[in-house]
N, C-alpha and C positions, 0 to 999 in steps of 0.2 A: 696371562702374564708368564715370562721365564721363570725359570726354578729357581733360577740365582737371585731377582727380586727379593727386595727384603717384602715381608708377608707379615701384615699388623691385625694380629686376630682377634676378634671379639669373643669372648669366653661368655659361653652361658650358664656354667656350670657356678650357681653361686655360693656353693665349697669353699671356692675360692678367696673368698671374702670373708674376713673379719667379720663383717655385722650383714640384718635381712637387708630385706628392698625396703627402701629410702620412703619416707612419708608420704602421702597423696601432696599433689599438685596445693590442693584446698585443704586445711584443716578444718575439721567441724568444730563448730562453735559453740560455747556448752548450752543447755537446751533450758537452765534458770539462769538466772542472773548474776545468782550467790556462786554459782561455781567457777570461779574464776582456775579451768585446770585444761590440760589437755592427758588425760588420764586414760591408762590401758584400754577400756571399756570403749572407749569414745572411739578410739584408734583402731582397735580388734575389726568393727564391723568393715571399716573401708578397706583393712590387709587383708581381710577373709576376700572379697571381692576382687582383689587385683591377685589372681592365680599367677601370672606370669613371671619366668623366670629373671632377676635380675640380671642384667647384661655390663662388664666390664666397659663401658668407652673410651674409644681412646678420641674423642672431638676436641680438636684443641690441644693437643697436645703436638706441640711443634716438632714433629719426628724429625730430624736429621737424616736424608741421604748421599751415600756418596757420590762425588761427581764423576768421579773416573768410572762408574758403572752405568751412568745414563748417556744415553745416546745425542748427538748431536748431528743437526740438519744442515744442509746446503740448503741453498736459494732455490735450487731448480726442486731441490725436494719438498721444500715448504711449499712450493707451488703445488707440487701435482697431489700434496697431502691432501691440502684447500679444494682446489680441484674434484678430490675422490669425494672428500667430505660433503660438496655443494650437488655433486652429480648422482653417483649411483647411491650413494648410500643415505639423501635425501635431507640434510641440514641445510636450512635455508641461511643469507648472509647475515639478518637480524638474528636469528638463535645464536649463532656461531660468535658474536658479536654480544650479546648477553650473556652467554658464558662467560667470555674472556673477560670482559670488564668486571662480570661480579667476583672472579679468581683475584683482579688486579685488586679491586676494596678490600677481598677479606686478605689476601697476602699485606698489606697496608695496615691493616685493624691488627694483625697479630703482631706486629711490632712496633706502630707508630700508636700509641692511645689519645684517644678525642680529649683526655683532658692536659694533655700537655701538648697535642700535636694538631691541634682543633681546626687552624684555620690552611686550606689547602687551594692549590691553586691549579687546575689542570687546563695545560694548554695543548688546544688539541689541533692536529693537523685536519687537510683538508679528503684525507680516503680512510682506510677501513682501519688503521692506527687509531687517529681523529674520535672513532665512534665510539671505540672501544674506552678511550678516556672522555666521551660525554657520559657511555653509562658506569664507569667504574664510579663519576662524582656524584651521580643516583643513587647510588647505593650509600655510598658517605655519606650523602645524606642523612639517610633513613638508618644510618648505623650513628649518628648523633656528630659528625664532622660537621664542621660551616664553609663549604667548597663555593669556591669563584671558577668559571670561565673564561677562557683565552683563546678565543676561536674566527682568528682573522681569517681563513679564507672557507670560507661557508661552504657546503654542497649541495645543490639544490634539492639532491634527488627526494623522494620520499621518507626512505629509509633515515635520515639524518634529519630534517628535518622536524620529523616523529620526536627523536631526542631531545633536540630543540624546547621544541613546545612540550616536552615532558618535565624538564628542569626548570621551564620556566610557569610551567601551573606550583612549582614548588618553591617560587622566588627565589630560586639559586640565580646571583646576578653575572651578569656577562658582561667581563672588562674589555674592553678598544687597547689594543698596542701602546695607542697612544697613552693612555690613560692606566697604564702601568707603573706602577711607581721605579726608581732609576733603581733603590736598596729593595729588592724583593726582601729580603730577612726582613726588615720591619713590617712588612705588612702579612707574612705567611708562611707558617711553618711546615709544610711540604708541598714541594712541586711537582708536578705529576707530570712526566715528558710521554707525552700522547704524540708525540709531530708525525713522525715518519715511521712505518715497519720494513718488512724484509724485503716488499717491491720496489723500496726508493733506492734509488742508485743517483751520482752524480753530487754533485755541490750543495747545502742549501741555499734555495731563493730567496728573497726579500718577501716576508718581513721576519722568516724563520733564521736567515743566518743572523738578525741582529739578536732576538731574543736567546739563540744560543751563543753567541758572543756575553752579553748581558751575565747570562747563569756560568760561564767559566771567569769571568771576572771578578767574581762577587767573593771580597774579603770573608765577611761573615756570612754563609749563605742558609740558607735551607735545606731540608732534606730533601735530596733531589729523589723520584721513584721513575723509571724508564718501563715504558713497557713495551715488552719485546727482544726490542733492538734501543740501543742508546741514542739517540739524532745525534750524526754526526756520523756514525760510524759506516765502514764495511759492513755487510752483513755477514762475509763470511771471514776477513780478514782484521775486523777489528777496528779500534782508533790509528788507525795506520800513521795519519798524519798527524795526530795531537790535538785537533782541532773540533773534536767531538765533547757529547756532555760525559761529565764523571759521576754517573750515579752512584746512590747509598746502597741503592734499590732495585735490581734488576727483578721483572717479573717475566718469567719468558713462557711463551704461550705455544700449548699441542707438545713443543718436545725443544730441549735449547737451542738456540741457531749455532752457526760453528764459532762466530764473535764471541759467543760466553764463556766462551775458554780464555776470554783475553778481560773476563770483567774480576776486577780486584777490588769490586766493595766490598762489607760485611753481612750482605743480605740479599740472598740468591734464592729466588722462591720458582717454583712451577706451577702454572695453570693450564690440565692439558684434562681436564677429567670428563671427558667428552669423548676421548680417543678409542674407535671399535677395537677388539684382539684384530679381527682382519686387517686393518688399517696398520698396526703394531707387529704382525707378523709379516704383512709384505715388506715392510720397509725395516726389518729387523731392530725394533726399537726397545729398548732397553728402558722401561720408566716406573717410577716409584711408586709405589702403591700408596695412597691416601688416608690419611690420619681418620678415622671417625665417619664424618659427613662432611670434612672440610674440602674447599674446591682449589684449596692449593696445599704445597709442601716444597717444605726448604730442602734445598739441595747444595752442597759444597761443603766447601770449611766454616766449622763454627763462628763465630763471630768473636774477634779479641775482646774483653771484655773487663775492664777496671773495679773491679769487683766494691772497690772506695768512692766509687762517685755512682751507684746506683743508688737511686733513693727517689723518692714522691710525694709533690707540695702537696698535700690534704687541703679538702676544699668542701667543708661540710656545716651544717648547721651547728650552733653552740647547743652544748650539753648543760644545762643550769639547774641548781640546784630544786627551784621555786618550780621547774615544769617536767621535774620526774615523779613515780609512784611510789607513795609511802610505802610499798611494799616491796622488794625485789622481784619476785615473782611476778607481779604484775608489770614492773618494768621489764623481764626479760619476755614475758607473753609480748607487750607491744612490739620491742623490737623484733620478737621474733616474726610474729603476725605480719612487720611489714614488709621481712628477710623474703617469707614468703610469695608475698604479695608483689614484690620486686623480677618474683620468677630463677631466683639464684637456686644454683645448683646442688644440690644435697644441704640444704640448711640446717639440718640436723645432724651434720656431723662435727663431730667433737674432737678435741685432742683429749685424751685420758693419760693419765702421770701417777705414778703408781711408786712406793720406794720397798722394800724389802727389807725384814728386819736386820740388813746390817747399813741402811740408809743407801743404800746404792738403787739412783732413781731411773725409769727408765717410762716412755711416753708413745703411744700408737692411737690411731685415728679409729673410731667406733662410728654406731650411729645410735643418737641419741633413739628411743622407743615411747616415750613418754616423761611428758610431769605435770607435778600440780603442787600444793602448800606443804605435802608430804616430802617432795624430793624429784631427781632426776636418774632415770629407771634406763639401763642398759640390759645388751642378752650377752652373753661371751660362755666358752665351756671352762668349770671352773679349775680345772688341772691345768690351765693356759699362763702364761707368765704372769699377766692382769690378775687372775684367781689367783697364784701362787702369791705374788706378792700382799695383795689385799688380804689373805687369811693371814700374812704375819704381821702385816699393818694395815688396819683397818681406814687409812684415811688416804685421801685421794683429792685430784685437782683436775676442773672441767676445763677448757678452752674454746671457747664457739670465734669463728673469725669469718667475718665476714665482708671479702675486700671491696666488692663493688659499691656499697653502704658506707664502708672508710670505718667500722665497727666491729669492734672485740669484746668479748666477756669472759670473764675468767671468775668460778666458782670453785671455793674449798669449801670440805667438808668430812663427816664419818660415812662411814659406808657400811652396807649392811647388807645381806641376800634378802631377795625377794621372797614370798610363800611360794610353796611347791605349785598349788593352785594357781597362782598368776602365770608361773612359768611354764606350767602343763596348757593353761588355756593361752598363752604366745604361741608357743611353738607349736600346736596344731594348728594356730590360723597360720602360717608362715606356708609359702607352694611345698611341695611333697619333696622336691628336688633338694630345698633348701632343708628340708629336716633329714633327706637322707644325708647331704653333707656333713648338717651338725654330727651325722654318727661316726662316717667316714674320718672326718680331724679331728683326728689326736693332735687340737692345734698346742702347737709350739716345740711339740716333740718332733726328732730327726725321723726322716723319711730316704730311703735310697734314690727314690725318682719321681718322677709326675705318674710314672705310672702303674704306680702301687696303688694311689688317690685313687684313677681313673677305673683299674679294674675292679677295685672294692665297689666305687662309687655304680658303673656297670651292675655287677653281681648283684647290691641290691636294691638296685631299682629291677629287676627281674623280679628278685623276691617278691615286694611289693604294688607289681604290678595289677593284682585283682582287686589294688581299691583299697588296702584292707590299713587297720591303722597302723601308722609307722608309730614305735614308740619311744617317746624321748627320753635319750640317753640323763643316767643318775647325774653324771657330772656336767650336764646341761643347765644353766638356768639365769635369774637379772639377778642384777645387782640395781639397789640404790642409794644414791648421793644423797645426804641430808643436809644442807649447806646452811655454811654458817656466818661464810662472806660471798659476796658479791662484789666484782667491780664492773664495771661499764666505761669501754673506752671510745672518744671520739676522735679520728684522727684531726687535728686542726692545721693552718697554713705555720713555717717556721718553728716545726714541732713543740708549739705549744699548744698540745690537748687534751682533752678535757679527759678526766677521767674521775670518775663517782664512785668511792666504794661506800657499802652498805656491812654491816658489822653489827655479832651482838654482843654485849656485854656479860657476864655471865650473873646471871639471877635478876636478868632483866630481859622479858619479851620483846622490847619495842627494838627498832632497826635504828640504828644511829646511821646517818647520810658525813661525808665528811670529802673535802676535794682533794685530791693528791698531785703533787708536782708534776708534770710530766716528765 
């Protein structure tokens, strides 16, 4: 790629980072019955085991490109792009066609979500448009959408066919024209315009000019998503005549066509991440580099945004009092266990809130390292704002948020340093890289550049290059949470949710349970 390309780098150097690598996949299970903990000891063997450095991700993160910096296609170029792709350099029409629809689902899933935008409706023309929105609704599928078909003029060949009978071993049903309802909004919340790409020239035919008549008529309508090119439009000129669809949604596929200089929705994605440098450098193409492992990225102007009407109907099971654990800790092990178990990402990270002895509070993201009946165990070095502020006030506030669950917890309590021995036997199981960093930040103190980190961090890992032991720094070490409250929140529908706190009384052991207003 050019040099002027923005360039989204993955840092391996996990210095960088507030807290180590992130908990195994599986927590182990405690090995009696009685020990209801996920404790140091438990945790140590499996981080001894994962040597490898943590890596910064950016997956998912909806990078912003600008669009006056990527390049845009003519017709005869999009051809001979396809062309190169299909001849010498050996993409068959099915792969090319796999690509593109799985870009079209995941550009879809990163802004339209299954639980408010669930039911979709793609209709799909009858050439390589068509196919691309049969498998974009495969994947919706299997990404938890409930897609319907609209696919009045068939194709016999093989290749589509295949599609066919793939959606349909999946009971995704396929609606008849006819059998279309007249208000699409009532029956589905995104419609996916598969009709025509950048070979259609000319008027649409019957039964495609009624249903794009139908989708620019519609009072309340749906979220329209176009992939490619909009039906209706020029390919290089645009809605010339008016009479084209008005997507939400442009997903434009290999590299923009020249018409996407004429689309004025809020949501301009690209799916081109297939494209050889050869292919990129013939035809001088200017195109964005890719978030993480994702198969698309937003391109254009941000999206105006009402920052007063964001918000999300909660749609979760009730929280009651009679089916929680008389213990907190066992309530937070279950939910955690399932946080897990769910496969969400870093579940062990926490918000930590911290105030200084003059009350001035201040809050940064950690990762949790253990607990059990004793408490909740971090690592940080303690000359860092967290240590500063904790040595003048010793009490502290956990936050675990967990959105895809619709679940929060929030723990206070005193705080305390760990023994030297815990923290001596942490930080040697942590990879080599990550204890050189601990030496390397002086976190929270001013640095002149990255590259004061970089060369210290260099120099010694040279040092330590024969193996030998790194030794952790004095002002390294955990801290633990003793809590004393506990809440548990459940998001519910019309924000009324559930939320449980757990609380002791002083010179009483037992945990009082009590509901709180939302």
């Amino acid at each position: 790629m050019r040099s002027s390309m923005r360039r989204v780098t993955t840092m391996t150097f996990s210095f960088l980072l507030q807290s180590s690598p992130p908990l195994p996949p599986v927590l182990p299970k405690p090995l009696l019955s009685h020990e209801h903990r996920y404790s140091l000891s438990s945790i140590l063997p499996l981080l001894t085991q994962r040597s490898r450095l943590r890596t910064l991700s950016t997956k998912s993160i909806p990078i912003m490109q600008d669009s006056t910096s990527v390049s845009y296609l003519s017709q005869r170029e999009a051809a001979e792009i396809d062309e190169t792709l299909m001849g010498p350099l050996g993409f068959s029409v099915d792969q090319l066609m796999e690509l593109a629809g799985l870009s079209v689902a995941t550009s879809v899933a990163e802004v339209y979500k299954p639980s408010e935008y669930s039911r979709v409706l793609a209709i799909c023309g009858p050439g390589n448009n068509g196919g691309d929105g049969l498998v974009a609704a495969r994947h919706l599928h299997h990404f938890g959408y409930k897609p319907s078909i609209c696919y009045p003029k068939r194709t016999p060949k093989s290749l589509y066919t295949g599609l066919v009978t793939q959606l349909e071993s999946l009971s995704v049903p396929f609606v008849s024209v006819d059998d279309l309802p007249e208000d699409l909004s009532k029956d589905f919340d995104v419609i996916i315009d598969a009709i025509f790409g950048f070979s259609f020239h000319g008027a649409p035919r019957p039964p495609f000019d009624d249903i794009i008549r139908r989708l620019l008529s519609l009072q309340k309508r749906p979220v329209i998503v176009s992939v490619d090119i909009p039906s209706g439009w020029h390919v290089e000129e645009g809605d010339n005549e008016g009479g084209g669809i008005k997507p939400d949604m442009l997903v434009s596929l290999t590299a923009p066509k020249l018409c996407a200089k004429r689309f004025c929705g809020p949501h301009h994605f690209l799916g081109g991440r297939f494209v050889p440098p050869s292919v990129a450098e013939k035809y001088k193409l200017e195109l964005p580099s890719y978030p993480g492992t994702s198969m698309c990225v937003r391109i254009g102007k941000p999206p105006k945004v009402d920052i007063s009407a964001m918000r999300v109907n909660y749609v979760s099971p009730e929280l009651l009092e009679d089916q929680v654990e008389s213990y907190p800790i066992l309530q937070f092990r279950k939910w955690f266990d399932e946080a897990v178990a769910a496969g969400l990402r870093e579940t062990n990270a926490m918000a930590l809130s911290t105030t200084n002895k003059d009350r001035k509070p201040s809050s940064r993201m950690v990762l949790l390292k253990g607990f059990d009946e004793n408490g909740f165990v971090w690592f940080t070095n303690y000359e860092s704002k967290k240590g500063s502020d904790l040595s003048e006030n010793p009490f502290a506030a956990l936050l675990f948020y967990w959105e895809d669950m619709n679940r929060q917890v929030r723990i206070e309590g005193a705080v305390e340093r760990i023994s030297e021995e815990e923290s001596e036997t942490y930080y040697h199981s942590r990879p080599r890289g990550s204890q050189i960093g601990a030496i390397v930040s002086k976190q929270s103190s001013v640095v002149s550049g990255r590259h004061v980190l970089y060369d210290e961090y260099e120099e010694l890992t040279k040092k330590y290059s024969d193996g030998s032991v790194i030794p952790k720094p004095k002002n390294w070490g955990g801290f633990r949470l003793k809590p004393n409250l506990f809440e548990f929140w459940q998001g519910q529908p019309s924000r009324l949710h559930d939320r449980l706190q757990y609380s002791l009384q002083e010179g009483n052991p037992a945990w009082i349970i009590r509901r709180l207003a939302p």
